[in-house]
C-alpha positions in Angstrom: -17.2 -5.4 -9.0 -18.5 -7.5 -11.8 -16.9 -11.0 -13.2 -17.5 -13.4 -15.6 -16.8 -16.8 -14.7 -14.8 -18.8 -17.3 -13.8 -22.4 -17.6 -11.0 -24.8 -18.0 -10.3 -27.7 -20.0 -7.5 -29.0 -18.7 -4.6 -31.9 -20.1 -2.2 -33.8 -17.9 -2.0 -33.8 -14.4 -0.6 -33.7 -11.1 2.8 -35.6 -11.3 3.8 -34.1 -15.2 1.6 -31.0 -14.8 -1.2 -29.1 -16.6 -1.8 -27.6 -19.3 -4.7 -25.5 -20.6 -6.2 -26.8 -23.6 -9.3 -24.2 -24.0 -11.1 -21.3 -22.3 -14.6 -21.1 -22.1 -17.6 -18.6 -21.3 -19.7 -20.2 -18.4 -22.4 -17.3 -19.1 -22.5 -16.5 -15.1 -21.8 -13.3 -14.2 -21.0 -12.9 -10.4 -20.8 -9.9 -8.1 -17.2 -9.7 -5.7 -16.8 -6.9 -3.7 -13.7 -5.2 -4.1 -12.2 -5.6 -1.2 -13.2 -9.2 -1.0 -10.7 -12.2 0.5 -9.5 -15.2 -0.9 -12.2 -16.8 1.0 -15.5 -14.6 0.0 -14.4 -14.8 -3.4 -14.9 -18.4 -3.5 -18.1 -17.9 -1.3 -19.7 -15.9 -4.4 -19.3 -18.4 -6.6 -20.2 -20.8 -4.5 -16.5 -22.8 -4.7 -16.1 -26.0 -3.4 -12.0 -27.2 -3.3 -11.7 -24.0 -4.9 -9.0 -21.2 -4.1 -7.6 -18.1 -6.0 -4.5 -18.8 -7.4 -1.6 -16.7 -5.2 0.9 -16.6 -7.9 -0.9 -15.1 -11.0 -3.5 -12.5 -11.5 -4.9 -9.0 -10.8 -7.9 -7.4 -10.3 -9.2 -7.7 -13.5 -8.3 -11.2 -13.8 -8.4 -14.0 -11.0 -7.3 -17.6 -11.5 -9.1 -20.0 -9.5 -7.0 -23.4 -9.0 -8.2 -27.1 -6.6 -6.9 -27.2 -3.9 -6.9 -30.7 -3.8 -4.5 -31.7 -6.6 -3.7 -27.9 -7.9 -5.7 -28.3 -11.1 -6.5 -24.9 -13.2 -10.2 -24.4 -12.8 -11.2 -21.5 -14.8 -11.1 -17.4 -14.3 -13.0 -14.5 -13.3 -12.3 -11.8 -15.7 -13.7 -8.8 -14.3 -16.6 -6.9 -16.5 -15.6 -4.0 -18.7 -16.5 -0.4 -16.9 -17.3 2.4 -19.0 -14.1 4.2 -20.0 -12.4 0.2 -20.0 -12.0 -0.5 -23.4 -8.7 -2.2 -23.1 -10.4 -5.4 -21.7 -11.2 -8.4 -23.8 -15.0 -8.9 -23.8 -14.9 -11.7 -26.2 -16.2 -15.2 -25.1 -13.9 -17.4 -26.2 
């Protein structure tokens, strides 16, 4: 399956919390198998202190978090398919 890779700017941190300030278009597109772990996800896009968040997210959305300090990172928002017209192709 297809993603687009997205971005994070981030406020506060790890004793008060975050908060997302803005989401933005990286302009990589990356290729995840669909049966792919935790692990090989962040393998594709070449993640380092990177996991996929446990709590949130589906297969059309994953939310990548540190996993030093548990920061938001960004999102892969999986591509639009033909016959998918209820996903958000936008760049933000």
């Amino acid at each position: 399956m297809k993603y687009q890779g997205y971005t994070y700017d981030v406020w506060g941190n790890e004793e008060d919390g975050y908060e997302v300030n803005n989401v933005s278009y990286t302009g990589e597109d990356f290729d995840i198998p669909e049966d792919a772990t935790d692990a090989e996800i962040v393998r594709c896009i070449n993640g380092l202190n990177i996991t996929v968040d446990p709590g949130i997210g589906d297969e059309e959305t994953l939310y990548l978090i540190s996993t030093i300090d548990g920061k938001p990172i960004g999102e892969l928002r999986r591509t639009p398919q033909e016959g998918w017209d209820h996903i958000d192709t936008s760049h933000d």
